[in-house]
C-alpha positions in Angstrom: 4.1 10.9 -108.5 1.9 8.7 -106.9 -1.5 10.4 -105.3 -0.6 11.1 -101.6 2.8 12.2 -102.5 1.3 14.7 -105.1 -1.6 16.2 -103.1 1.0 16.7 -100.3 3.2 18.5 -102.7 0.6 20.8 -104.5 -0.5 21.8 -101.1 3.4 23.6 -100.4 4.8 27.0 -101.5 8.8 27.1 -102.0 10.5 26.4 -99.1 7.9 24.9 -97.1 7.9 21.5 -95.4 5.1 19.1 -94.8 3.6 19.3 -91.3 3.7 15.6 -91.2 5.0 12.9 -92.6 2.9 11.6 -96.1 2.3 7.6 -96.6 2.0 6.4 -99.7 2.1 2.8 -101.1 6.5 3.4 -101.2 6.5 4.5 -97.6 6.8 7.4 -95.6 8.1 10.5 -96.4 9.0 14.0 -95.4 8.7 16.3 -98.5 10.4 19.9 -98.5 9.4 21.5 -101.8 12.4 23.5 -102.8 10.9 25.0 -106.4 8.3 25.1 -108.8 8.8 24.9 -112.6 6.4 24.7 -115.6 6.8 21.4 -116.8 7.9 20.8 -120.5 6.8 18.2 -122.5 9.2 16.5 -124.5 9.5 16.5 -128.3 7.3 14.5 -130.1 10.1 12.6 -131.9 11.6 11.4 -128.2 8.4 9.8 -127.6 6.6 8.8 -131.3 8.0 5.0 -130.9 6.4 4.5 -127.3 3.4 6.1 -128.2 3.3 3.7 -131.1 3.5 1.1 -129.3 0.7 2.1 -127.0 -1.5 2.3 -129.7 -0.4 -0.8 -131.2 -1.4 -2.2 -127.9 -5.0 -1.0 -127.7 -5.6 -1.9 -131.0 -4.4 -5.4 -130.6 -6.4 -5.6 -127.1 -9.7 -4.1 -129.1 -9.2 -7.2 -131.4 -8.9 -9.4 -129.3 -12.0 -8.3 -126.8 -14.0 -8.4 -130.1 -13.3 -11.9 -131.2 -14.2 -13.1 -128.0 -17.3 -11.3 -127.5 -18.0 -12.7 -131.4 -16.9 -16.4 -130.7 -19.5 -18.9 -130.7 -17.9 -22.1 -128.7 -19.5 -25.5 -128.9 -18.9 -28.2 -126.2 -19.0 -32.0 -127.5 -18.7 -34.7 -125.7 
């Protein structure tokens, strides 16, 4: 959930409605809360390839930031 929507929502007990309408950068909205659950993390085997990926990522990126901070570049004209 985006910020304003989620400190709207962690402000309401079941049942309640907000007292006015929340903007966030989707609109405006009108939020009944209707429960509360603990949320549940999925397994790890649903998410090991996108996690992999996200590392591959930063890994990649902290390459690449360190080759340019390392390159020396020579203008000749």
């Amino acid at each position: 959930m985006v910020k304003p929507f989620a400190d709207a929502v962690t402000k309401l007990n079941p049942g309640q409605m907000t007292d006015q309408p929340v903007q966030s950068q989707f609109g405006w909205h009108v939020i009944k809360l209707e429960e509360k659950r603990a949320p549940t993390p999925p397994a790890f085997d649903e998410v090991k390839e996108r996690v992999r990926g996200i590392v591959q990522r930063k890994r990649i990126q902290t390459y690449l930031d360190d080759l340019r901070k390392n390159a020396k570049i020579e203008k000749k004209i």
